[in-house]
N, C-alpha and C positions, 0 to 999 in steps of 0.2 A: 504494500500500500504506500504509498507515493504520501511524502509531507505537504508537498505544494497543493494537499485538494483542499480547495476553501469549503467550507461549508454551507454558505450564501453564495453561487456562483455569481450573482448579480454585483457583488461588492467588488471583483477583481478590479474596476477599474477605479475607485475609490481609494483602491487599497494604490496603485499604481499610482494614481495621482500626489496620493500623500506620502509617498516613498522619494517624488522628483521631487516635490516638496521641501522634504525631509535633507533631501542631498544637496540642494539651494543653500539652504539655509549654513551646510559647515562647508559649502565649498569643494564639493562630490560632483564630477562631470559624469553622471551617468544618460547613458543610450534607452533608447526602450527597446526591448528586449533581453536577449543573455551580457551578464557586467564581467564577463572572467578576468577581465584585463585588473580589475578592483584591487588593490590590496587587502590586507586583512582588517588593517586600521582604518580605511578609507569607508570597509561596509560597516566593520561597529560602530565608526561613528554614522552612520547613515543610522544603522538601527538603534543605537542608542538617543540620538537628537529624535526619533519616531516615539520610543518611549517617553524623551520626557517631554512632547508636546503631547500626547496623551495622557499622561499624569495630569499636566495643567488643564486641560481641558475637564477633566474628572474634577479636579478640586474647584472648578470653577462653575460646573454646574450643583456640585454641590453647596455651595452661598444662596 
């Protein structure tokens, strides 16, 4: 079983948008499609700046 299957198929592109987003924001030239070229550092910080704009978003519907 494959990790990449979303459970909402509808969200993929949601999810996608807030990834190039997400890579904007620290400075991550990512393509759409496959990123192999990425370092290791280049996707955690992709995915980590993902988590913490989700956190803020959470704490901020929470107020």
């Amino acid at each position: 079983m494959s990790s990449k299957k979303n459970v909402v198929p509808e969200a993929r592109a949601a999810l996608e948008k807030f990834k190039m987003e997400a890579a904007s924001e620290v400075g991550v030239n990512l393509k759409q499609g496959y990123n192999g070229h990425l370092t290791s550092r280049e996707a955690g910080s992709v995915g980590g700046q993902m988590v913490k704009n989700m956190i803020k978003s959470y704490e901020q519907s929470m107020k």
